[in-house]
mmCIF file of the C-alpha atoms, coordinates in Angstrom:
data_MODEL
# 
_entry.id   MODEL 
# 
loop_
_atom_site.group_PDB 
_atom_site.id 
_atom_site.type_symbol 
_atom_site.label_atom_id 
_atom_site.label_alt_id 
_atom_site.label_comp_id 
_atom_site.label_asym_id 
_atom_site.label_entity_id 
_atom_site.label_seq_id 
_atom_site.pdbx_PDB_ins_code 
_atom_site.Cartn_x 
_atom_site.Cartn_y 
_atom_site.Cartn_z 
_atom_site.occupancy 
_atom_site.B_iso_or_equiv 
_atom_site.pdbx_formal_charge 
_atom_site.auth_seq_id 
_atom_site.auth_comp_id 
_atom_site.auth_asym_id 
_atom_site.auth_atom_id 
_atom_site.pdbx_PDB_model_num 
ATOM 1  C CA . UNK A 1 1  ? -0.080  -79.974 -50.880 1.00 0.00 ? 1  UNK A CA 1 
ATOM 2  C CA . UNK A 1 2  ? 2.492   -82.515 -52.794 1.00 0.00 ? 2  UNK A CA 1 
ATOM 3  C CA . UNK A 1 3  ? 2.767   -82.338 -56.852 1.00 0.00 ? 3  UNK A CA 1 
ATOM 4  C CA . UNK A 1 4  ? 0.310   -85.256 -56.905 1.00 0.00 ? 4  UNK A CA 1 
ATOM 5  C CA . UNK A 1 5  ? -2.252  -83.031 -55.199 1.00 0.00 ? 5  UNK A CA 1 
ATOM 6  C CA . UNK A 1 6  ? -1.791  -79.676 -57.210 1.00 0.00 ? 6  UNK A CA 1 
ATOM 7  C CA . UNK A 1 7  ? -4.311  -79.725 -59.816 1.00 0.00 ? 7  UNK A CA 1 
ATOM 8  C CA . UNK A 1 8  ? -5.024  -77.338 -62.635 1.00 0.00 ? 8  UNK A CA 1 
ATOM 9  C CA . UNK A 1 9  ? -7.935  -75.352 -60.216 1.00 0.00 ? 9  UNK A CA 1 
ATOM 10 C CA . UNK A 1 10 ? -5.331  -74.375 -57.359 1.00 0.00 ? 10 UNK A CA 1 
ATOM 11 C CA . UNK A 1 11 ? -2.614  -73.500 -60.324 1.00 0.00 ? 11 UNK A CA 1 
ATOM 12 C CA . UNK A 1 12 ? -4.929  -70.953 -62.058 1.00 0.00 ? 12 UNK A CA 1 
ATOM 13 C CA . UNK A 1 13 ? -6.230  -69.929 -58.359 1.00 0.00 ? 13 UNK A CA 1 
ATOM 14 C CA . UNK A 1 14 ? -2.440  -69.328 -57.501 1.00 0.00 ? 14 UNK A CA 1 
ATOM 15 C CA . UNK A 1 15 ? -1.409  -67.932 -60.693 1.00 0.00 ? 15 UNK A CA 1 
ATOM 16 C CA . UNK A 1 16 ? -1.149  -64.361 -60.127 1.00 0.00 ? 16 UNK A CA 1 
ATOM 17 C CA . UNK A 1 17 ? 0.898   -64.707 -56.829 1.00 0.00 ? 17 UNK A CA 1 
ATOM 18 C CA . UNK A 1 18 ? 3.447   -66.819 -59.114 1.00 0.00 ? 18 UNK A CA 1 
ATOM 19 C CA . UNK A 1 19 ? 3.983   -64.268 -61.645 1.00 0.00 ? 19 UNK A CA 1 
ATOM 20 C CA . UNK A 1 20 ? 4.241   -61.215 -59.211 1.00 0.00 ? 20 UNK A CA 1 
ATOM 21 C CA . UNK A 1 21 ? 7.219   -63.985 -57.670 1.00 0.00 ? 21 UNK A CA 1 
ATOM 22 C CA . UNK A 1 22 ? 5.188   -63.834 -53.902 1.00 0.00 ? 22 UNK A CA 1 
ATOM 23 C CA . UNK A 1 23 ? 5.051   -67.148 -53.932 1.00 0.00 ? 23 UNK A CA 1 
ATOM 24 C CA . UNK A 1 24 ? 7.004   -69.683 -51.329 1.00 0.00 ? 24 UNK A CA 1 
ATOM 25 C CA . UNK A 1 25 ? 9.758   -71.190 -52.502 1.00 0.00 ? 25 UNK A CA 1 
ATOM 26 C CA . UNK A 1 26 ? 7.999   -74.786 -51.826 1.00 0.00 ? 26 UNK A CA 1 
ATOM 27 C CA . UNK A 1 27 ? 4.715   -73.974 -53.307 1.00 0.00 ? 27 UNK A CA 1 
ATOM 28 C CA . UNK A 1 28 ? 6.819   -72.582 -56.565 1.00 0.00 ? 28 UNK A CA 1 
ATOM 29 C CA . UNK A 1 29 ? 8.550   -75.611 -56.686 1.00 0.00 ? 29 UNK A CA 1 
ATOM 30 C CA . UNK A 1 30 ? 5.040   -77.539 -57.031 1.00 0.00 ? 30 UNK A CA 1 
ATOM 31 C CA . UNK A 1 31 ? 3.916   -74.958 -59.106 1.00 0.00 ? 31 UNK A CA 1 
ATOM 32 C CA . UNK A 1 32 ? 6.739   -75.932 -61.575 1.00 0.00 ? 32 UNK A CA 1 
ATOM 33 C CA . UNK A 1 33 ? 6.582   -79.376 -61.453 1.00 0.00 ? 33 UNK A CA 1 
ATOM 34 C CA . UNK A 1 34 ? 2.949   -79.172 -62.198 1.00 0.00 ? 34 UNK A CA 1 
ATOM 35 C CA . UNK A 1 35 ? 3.615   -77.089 -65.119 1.00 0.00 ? 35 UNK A CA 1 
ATOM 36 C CA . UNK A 1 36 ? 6.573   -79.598 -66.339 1.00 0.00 ? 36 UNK A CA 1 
ATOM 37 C CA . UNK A 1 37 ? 3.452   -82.356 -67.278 1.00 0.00 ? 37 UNK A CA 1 
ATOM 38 C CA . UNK A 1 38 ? 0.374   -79.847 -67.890 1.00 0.00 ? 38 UNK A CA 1 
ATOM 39 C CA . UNK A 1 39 ? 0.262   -78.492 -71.382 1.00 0.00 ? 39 UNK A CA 1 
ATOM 40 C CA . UNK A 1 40 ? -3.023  -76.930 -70.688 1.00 0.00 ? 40 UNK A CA 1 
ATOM 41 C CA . UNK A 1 41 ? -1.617  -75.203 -67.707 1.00 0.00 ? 41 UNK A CA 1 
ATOM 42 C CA . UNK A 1 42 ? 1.365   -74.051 -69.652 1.00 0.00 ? 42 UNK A CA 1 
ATOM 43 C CA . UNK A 1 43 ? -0.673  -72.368 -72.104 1.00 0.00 ? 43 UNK A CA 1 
ATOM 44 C CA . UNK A 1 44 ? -2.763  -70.771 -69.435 1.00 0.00 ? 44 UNK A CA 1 
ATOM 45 C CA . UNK A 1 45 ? 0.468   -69.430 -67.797 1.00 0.00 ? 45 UNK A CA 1 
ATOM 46 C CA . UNK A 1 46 ? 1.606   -68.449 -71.220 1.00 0.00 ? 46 UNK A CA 1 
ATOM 47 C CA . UNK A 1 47 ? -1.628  -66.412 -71.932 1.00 0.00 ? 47 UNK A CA 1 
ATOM 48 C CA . UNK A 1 48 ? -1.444  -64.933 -68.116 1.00 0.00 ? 48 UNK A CA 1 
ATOM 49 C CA . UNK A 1 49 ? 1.782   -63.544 -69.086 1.00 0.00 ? 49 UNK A CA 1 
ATOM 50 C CA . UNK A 1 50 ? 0.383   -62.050 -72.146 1.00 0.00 ? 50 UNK A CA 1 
ATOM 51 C CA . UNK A 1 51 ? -2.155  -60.575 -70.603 1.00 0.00 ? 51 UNK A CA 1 
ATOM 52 C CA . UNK A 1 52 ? -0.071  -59.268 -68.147 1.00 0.00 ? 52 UNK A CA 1 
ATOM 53 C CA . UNK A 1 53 ? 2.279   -57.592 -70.628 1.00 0.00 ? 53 UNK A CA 1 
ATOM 54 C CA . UNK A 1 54 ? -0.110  -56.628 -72.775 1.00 0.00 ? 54 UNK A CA 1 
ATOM 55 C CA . UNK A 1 55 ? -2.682  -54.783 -70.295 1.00 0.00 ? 55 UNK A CA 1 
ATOM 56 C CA . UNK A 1 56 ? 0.831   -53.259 -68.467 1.00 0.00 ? 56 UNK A CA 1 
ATOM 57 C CA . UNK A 1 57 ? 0.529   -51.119 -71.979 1.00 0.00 ? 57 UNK A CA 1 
ATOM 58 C CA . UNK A 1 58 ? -2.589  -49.851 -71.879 1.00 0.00 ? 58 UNK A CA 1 
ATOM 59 C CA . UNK A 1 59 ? -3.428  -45.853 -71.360 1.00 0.00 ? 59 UNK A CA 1 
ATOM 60 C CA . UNK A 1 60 ? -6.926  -44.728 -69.666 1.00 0.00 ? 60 UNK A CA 1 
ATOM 61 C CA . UNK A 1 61 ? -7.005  -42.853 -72.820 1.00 0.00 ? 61 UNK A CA 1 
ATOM 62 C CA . UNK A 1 62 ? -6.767  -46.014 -74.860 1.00 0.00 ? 62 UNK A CA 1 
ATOM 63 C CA . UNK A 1 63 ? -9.961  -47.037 -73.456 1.00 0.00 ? 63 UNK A CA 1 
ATOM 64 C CA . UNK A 1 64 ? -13.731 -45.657 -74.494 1.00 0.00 ? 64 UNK A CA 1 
ATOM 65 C CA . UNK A 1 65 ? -15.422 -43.927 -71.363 1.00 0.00 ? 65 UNK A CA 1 
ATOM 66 C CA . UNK A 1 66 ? -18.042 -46.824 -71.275 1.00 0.00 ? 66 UNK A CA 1 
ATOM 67 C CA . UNK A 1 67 ? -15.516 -49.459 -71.186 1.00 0.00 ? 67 UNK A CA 1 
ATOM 68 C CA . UNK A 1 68 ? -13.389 -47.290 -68.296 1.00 0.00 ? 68 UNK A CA 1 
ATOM 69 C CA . UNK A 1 69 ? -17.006 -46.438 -66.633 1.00 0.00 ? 69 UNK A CA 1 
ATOM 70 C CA . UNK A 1 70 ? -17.626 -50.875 -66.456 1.00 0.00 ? 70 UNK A CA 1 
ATOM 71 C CA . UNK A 1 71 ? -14.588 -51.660 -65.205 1.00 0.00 ? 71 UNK A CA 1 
ATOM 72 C CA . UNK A 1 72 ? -14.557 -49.205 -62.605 1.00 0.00 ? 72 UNK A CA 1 
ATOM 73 C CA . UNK A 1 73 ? -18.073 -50.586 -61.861 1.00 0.00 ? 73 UNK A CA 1 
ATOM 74 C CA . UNK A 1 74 ? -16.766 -54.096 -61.654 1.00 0.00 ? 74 UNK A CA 1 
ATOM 75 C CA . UNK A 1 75 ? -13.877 -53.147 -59.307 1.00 0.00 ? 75 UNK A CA 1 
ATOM 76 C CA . UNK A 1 76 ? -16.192 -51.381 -57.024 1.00 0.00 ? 76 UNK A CA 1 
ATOM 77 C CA . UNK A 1 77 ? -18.453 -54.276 -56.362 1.00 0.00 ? 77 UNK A CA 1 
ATOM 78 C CA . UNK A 1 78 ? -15.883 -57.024 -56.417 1.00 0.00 ? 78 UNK A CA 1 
ATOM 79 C CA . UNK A 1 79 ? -15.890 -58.263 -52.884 1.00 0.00 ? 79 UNK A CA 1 
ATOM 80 C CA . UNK A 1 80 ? -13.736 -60.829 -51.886 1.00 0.00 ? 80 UNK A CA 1 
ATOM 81 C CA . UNK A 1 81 ? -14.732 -64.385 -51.058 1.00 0.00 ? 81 UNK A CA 1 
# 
């Protein structure tokens, strides 16, 4: 995949492997470059880290019991493709 080829889909499908830094050197350095002329990707990557940060402070006490009882729910069904 050259920068030409990365489009916005494969950044957000890669996203997560960027910010945990698990990502090849090569494929970060496409990453970036992509980034450098996407404004809609930066702001995605922007609100990832937010996210990110953000969730990182949560408690299981912050959260009702039907909200923990759905996620759980989600978790346990989400098979991968």
């Amino acid at each position: 995949m050259s920068v030409e080829d990365l489009t916005c889909q494969e950044l957000v499908e890669v996203v997560t492997e960027y910010l945990e830094g698990a990502m090849p050197a090569e494929q970060r350095m496409r990453f970036e470059e992509h980034l450098a002329y996407c404004s809609w990707c930066q702001t995605y990557l922007a609100q990832m880290r937010e996210t990110v940060e953000v969730t990182g402070m949560l408690r299981e006490d912050d959260l009702s019991a039907e909200a923990r009882d759905a996620l759980l729910r989600v978790f346990r069904d989400w098979k991968e493709p």
